[in-house]
C-alpha positions as CSV (number, residue, x, y, z in Angstrom):
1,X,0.0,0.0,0.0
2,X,2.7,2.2,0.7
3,X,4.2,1.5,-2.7
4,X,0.9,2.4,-4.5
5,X,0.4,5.9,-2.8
6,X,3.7,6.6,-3.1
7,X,3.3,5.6,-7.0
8,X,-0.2,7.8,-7.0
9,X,2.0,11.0,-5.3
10,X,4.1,11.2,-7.9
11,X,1.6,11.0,-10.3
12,X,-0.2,13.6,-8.2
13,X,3.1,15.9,-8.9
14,X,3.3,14.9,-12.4
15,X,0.1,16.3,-13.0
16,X,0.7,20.0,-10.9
17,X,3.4,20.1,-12.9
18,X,2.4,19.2,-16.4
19,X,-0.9,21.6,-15.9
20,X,1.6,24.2,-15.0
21,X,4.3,23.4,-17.6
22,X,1.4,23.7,-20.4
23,X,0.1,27.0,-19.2
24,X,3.5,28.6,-19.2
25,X,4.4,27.0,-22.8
26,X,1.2,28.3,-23.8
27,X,2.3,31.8,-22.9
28,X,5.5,31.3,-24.5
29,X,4.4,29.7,-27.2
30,X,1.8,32.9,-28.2
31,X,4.9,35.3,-27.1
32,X,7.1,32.8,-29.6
33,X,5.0,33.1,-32.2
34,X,4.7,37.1,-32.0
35,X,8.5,37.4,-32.2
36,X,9.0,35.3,-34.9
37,X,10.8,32.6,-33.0
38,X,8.5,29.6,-32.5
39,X,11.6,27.3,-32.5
40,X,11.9,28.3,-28.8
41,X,8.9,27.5,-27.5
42,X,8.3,24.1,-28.9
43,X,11.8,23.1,-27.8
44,X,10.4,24.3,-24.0
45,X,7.4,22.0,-24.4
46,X,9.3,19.3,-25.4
47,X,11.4,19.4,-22.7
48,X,8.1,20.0,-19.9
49,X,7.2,16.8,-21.9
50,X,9.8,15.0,-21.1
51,X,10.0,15.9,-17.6
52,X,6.4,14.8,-17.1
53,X,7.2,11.6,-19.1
54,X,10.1,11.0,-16.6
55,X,8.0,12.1,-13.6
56,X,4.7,9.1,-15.3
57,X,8.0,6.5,-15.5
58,X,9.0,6.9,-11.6
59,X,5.4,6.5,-10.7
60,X,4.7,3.2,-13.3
61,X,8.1,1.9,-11.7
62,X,6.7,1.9,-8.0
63,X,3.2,0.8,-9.4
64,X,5.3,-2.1,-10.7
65,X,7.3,-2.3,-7.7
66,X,3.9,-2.2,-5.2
67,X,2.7,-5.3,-8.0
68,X,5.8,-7.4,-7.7
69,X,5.4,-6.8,-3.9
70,X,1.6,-8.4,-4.2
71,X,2.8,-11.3,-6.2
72,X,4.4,-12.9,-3.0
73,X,0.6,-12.5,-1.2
74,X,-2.0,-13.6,-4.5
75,X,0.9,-14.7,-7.9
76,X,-2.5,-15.2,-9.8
77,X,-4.1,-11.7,-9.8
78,X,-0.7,-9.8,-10.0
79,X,0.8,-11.4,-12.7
80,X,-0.7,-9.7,-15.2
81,X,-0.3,-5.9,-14.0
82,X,3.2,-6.5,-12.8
83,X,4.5,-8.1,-16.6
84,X,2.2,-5.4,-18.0
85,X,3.8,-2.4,-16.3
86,X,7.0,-3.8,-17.6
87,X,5.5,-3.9,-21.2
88,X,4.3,0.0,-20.7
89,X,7.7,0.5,-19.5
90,X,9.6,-0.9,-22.6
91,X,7.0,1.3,-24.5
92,X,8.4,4.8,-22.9
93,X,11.6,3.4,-23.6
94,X,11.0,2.9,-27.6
95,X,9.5,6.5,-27.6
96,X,11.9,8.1,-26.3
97,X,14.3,6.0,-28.9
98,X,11.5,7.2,-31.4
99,X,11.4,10.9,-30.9
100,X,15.4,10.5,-31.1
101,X,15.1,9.0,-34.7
102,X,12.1,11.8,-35.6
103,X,13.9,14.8,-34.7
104,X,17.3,13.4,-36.0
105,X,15.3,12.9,-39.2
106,X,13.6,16.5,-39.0
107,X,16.8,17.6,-38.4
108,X,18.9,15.6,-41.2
109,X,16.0,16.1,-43.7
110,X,15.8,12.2,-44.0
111,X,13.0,10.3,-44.8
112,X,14.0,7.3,-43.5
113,X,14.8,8.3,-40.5
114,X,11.8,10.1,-39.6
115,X,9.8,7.5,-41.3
116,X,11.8,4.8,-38.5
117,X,11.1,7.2,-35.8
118,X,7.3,7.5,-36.9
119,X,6.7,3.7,-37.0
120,X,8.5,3.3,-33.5
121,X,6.2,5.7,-32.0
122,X,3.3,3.6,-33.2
123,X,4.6,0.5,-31.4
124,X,5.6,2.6,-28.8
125,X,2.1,3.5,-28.1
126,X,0.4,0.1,-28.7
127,X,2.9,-1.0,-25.6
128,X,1.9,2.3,-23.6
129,X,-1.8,1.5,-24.3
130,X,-1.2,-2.3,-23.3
131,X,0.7,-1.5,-20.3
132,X,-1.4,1.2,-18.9
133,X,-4.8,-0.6,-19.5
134,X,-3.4,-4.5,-18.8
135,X,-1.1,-3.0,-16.1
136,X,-1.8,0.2,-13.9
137,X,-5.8,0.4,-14.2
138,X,-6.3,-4.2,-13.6
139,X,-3.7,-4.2,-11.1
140,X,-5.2,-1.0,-9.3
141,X,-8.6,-2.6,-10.2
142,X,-7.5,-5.7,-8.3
143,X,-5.9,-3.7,-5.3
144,X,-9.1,-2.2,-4.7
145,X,-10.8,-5.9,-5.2
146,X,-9.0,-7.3,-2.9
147,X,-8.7,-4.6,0.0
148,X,-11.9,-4.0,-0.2
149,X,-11.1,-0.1,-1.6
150,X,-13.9,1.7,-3.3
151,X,-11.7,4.8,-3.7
152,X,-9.0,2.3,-5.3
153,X,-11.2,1.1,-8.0
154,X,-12.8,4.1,-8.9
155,X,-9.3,5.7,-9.2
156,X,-8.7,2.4,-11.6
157,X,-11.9,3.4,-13.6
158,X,-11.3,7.0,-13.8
159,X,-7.8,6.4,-15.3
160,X,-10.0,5.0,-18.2
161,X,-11.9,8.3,-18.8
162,X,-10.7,11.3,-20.1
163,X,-10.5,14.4,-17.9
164,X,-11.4,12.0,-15.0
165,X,-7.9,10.7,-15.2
166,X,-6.5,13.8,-13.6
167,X,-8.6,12.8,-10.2
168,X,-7.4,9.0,-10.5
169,X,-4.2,9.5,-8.5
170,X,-5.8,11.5,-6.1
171,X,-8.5,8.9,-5.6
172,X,-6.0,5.7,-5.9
173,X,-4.1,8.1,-3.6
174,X,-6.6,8.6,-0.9
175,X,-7.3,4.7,-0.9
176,X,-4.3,3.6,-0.4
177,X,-4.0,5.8,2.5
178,X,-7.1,4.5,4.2
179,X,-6.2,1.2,3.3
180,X,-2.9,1.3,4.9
181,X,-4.2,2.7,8.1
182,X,-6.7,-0.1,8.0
183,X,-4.0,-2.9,7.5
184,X,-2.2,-1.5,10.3
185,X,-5.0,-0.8,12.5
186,X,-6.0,-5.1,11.5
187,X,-2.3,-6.3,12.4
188,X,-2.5,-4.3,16.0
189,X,-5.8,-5.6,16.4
190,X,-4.3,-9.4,15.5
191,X,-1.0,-9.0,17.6
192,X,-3.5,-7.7,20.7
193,X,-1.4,-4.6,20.6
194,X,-4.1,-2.5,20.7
């Protein structure tokens, strides 16, 4: 559990910072565009791309980490998200190698190159989708099945919905919280240390 909000914090952050990344590229971008010098801004929104990219990695690694964790207690209904996480993880890995390829191929004026880069990000993203739907929304789906957390799943189901998925982490977030508490408040209970 502690795994899992840890993993929903960071996406918590990921998101503040995104929302707030993409309204200052929006400013810059409109300034950019004014001055003649677009070039600038889009290389700023790649780069708050990338850092939210890198801030969504850290939080499917300690999703898959909080999975692995859960194999040792049920194998059979965290199999899936944990080798699924690793199959969204390999995806951010090809589109990162992707968008090195594209640009390189912007850059170089070469079709091939780009035309590489372009069909790695489609795989890329067929991973992505695979891993986030077979991965982080079953294996939360499951977490909230089996610890009895309706905040949990819904976070799970709101990861599925567009504009929900901003509240998902909060809501997988709050869960896992509760849930926590209520494991340790079970174990006191059990040890008649309470």
């Amino acid at each position: 559990m502690k795994q899992i909000r840890n993993a929903s914090l960071v996406s918590i952050i990921g998101i503040i910072l995104s929302l707030a990344g993409l309204g200052t590229v929006e400013k810059l971008v409109i300034s950019g565009i004014t001055s003649r010098s677009p070039a600038s801004a889009v290389s700023l929104f790649f780069l708050v791309g990338l850092i939210g990219g890198l801030i969504g990695l850290i939080s499917i690694v300690l999703y898959r980490s909080a999975f692995g964790m859960l194999l040792n207690i049920d194998a059979r209904r965290f199999g899936t998200p944990y080798n699924f996480t690793t199959v969204f993880i390999l995806g951010f890995v090809l589109f990162i190698i992707a968008m090195f390829f594209l640009l390189g191929g912007i850059d170089a004026k070469s079709i091939s190159l780009t035309f590489g880069g372009l069909i790695i990000i489609i795989i890329s993203a067929i991973l992505i989708i695979l891993g986030d739907i077979g991965g982080i929304i079953l294996g939360l789906w499951r977490v909230g099945d089996r610890y009895d957390s309706t905040a949990i799943g819904i976070g799970a189901i709101f990861y599925l919905i567009p504009y929900f998925d901003v509240l998902a982490p909060i809501l997988v977030f709050i869960g896992a919280h509760a849930t926590q508490h209520k494991l340790k408040f079970d174990q006191a209970h059990k040890e008649g240390t309470l």
